[in-house]
C-alpha positions in Angstrom: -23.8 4.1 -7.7 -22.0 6.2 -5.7 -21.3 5.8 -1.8 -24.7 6.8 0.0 -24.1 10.0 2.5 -23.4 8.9 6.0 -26.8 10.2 7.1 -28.8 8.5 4.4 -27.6 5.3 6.6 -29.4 6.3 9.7 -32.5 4.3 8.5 -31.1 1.4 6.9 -28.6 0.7 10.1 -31.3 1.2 13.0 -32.9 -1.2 10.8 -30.2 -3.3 11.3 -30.9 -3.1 15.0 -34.8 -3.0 15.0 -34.9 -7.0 16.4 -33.5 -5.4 19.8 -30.4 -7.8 20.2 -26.5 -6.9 19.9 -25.2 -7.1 16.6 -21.4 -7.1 15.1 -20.3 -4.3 13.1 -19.1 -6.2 10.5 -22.7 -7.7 10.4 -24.1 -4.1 10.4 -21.5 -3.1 7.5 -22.7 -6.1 5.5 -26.3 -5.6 5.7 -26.1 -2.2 4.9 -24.0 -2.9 1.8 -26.4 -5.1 0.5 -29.5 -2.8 0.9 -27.7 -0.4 -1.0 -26.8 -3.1 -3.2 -22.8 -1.9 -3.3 -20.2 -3.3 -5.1 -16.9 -4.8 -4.1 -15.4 -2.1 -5.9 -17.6 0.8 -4.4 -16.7 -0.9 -0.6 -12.8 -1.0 -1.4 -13.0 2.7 -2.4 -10.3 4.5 -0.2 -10.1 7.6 1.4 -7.5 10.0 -0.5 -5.6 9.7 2.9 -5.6 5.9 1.9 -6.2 5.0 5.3 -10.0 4.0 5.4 -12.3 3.3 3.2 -15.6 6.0 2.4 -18.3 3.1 3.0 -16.3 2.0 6.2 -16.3 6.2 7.2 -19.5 7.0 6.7 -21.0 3.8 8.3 -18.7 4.9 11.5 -19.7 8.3 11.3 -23.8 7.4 10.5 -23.2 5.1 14.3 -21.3 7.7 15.9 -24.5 10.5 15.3 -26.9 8.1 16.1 -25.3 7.3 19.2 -24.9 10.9 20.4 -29.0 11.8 19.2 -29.5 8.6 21.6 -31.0 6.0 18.8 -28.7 3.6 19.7 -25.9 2.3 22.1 -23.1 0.0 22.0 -23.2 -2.3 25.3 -19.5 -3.8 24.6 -16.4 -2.8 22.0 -17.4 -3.1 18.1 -21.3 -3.9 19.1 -25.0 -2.1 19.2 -28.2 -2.0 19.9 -31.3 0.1 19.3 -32.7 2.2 22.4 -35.8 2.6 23.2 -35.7 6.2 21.3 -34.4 4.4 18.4 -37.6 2.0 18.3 -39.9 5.1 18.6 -38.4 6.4 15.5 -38.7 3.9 13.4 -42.1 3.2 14.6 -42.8 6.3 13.8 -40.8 5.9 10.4 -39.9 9.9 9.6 -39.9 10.2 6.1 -36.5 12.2 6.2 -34.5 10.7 8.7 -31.0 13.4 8.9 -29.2 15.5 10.5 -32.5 18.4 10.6 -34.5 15.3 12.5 -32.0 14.7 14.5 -31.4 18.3 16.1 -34.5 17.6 18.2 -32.1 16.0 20.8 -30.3 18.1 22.7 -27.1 15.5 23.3 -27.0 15.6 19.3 -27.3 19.3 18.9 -24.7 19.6 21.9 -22.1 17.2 20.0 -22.3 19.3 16.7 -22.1 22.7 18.4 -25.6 23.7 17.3 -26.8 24.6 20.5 -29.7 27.2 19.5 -33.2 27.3 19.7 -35.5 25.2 17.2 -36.5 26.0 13.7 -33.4 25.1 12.2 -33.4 24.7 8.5 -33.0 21.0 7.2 -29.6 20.7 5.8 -29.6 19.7 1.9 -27.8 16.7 0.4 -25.0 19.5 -1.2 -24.2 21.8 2.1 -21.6 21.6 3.7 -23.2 19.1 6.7 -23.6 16.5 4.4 -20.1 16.2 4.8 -18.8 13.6 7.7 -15.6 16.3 9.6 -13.2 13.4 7.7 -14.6 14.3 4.8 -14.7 18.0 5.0 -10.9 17.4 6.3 -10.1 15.4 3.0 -12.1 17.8 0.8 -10.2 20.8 2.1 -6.8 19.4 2.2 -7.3 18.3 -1.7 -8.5 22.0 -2.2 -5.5 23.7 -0.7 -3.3 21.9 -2.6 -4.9 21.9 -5.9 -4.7 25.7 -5.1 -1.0 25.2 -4.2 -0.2 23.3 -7.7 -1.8 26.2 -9.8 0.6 28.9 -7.8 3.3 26.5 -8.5 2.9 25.7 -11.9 2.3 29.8 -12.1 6.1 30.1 -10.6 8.0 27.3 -12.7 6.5 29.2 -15.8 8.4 32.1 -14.9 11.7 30.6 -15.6 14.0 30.0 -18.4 13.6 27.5 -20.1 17.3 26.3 -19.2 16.4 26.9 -15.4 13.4 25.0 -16.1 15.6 22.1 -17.3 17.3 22.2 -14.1 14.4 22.5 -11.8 13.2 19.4 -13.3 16.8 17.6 -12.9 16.9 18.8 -9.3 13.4 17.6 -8.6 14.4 14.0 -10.1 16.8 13.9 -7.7 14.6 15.0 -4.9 12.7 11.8 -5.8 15.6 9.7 -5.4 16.8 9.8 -9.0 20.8 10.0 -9.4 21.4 11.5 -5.7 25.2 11.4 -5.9 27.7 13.5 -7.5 27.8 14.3 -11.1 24.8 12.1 -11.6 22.3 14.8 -13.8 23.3 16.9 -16.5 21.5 19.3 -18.8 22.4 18.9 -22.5 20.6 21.7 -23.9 22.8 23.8 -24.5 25.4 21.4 -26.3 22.4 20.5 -29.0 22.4 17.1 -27.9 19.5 15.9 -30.6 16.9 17.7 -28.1 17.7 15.6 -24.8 17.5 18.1 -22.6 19.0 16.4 -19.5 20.4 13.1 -18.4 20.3 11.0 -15.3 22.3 8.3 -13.7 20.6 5.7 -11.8 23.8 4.2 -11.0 27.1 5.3 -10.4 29.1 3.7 -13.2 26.4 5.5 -15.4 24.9 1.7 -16.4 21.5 2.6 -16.3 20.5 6.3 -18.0 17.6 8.3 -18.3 17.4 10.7 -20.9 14.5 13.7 -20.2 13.5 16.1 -22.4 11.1 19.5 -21.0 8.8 21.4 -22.6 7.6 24.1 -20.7 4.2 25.4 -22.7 1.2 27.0 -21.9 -1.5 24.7 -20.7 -3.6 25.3 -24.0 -0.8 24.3 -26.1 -0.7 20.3 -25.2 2.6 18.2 -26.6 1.8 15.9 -29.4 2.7 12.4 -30.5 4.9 14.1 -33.5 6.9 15.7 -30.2 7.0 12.5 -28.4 8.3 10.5 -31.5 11.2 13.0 -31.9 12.4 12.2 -28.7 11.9 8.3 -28.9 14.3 9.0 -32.2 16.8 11.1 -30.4 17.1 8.3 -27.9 16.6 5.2 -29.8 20.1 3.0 -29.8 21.5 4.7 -26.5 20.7 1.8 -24.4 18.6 4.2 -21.5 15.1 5.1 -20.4 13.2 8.2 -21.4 11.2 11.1 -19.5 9.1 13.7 -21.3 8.1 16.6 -18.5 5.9 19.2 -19.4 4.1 22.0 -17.8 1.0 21.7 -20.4 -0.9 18.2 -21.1 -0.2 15.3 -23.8 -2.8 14.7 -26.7 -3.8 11.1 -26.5 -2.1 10.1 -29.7 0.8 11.4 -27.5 -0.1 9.6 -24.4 -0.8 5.9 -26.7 2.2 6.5 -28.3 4.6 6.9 -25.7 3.0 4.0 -24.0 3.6 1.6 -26.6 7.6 3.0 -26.6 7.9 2.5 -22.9 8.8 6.4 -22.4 6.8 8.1 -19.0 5.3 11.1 -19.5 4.6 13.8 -17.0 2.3 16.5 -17.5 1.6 20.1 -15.5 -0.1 18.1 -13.1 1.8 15.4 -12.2 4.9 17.8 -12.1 3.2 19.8 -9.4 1.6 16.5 -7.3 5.5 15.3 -7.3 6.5 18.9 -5.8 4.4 18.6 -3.0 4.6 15.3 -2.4 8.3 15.6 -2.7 8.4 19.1 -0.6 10.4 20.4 -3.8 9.4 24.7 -3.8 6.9 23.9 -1.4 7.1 24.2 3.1 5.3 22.9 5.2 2.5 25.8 6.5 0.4 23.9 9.7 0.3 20.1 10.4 -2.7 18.3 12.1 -2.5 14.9 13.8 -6.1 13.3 13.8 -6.1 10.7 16.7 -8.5 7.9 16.9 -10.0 5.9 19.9 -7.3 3.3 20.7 -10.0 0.5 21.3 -7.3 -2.4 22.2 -5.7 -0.1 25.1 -9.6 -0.1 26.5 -9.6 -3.8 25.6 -7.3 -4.9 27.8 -8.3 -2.7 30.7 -11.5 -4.5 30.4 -9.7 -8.3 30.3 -7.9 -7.4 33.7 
């Protein structure tokens, strides 16, 4: 199943609570996980920052609302409790329990910067409130730059397919492939059995990668017959090989290539390694998101 919305754990967490004592968070995360009946797999999904996981996000985020609406409290670091509010509600036991329920408290409404009069529409499951601001953040960001791949894959199919050759040689070396002098060449030009280029991992030119590039249209994919040329042109030369494209691979190119040890990079790929690499790319805005800094607070409180 997939991870449950952050407000579709405002129930099951004051639930959690509903005995009235201080519980852990990691005993809170546990117990929701198992009402939802999660799998190891499903906690351990990450972020696309990498830095937390979605379970561990919305569970902060579910705690964080509730806290501002007034449901609960925490009385010391990494602990809560239910209020007295947060008994009333689930006395009452709402059968939607959201954000729409929660807008009845004015500290809540404050915190979200809906500070208007009542009769505010419930939000639905697919607007954009449904969305914890760290997921909206990471939603957006992977928006822009799926945007910013298309315009750059739009660009690199305006050149040549020799300057193509090059741009991929150039952004090899970007990546830390054959940084010093002398260490890529194109071939295409000298017929070279189709290796379009060739890189030196090392200096004495031990260790080689031979690359070949197509740049196609995306609905005209490279096939295995492609990808077997190239493991010909290469076999007996004692180096590694890379097949770049700007299209896709047919998956009797993809199983092929993987049995033959060669890598393949598609459109895709080529433009994720650009703008992870800052190759034809600059950097537009940057934003640093802080979090609290319990331990500081921590050992304020141990003075």
């Amino acid at each position: 199943m997939d991870i449950p919305k952050y407000y579709e754990l405002y129930k099951p967490l004051l639930q959690c609570l509903a005995d009235g004592n201080v519980h852990a968070l990691k005993e809170i995360k546990t117990r929701i996980a198992q009402h939802f009946g999660l799998t190891e797999a499903e906690l351990a999904e990450p972020l696309p920052s990498g830095r937390q996981t979605y379970f561990a996000n919305r569970v902060g985020w579910a705690r964080t609302y509730l806290k501002k609406a007034g449901l609960l409290e925490s009385p010391a670091r990494g602990t809560f409790q239910i209020t007295e509010e947060g008994r009333r509600v689930l006395q009452e036991d709402p059968q939607v329990l959201d954000n729409g329920y929660l807008m009845r408290y004015p500290s809540f409404k404050a915190f979200v910067g809906a500070d208007v009069p009542g009769g505010e529409e419930e939000p639905s499951a697919d607007a954009p409130e449904a969305e914890t601001p760290d997921d909206a953040l990471e939603n957006a960001f992977k928006r822009i730059n799926q945007s910013l791949a298309d315009d750059l894959l739009a660009e690199v199919m305006k050149l040549s397919p020799v300057a193509f050759e090059k741009m991929v040689l150039d952004l090899m070396a970007k990546m830390g492939y054959g940084t010093f002098a002398n260490a890529a060449v194109t071939t295409a030009l000298t017929g070279d059995e189709g290796i379009d280029g060739i890189i030196m991992e090392d200096k004495l030119g031990f260790d080689l990668i031979y690359v070949q590039v197509k740049r196609w249209d995306a609905d005209h994919p490279v096939g295995r017959p492609d990808v077997q040329a190239f493991v010909g042109a290469i076999a007996g030369r004692g180096g590694k090989g890379l097949f770049v494209t700007t299209s896709s691979f047919t998956k009797q190119a993809i199983d092929y290539a993987r049995k033959q040890h060669v890598i393949l990079m598609d459109g895709d790929q080529l433009a994720r390694f650009m703008i992870e690499h800052d190759f034809g790319v600059s950097t537009k805005k940057t934003f640093a998101i802080k979090a609290l800094d319990t331990d500081l607070f921590a050992d304020y409180q141990d003075e």
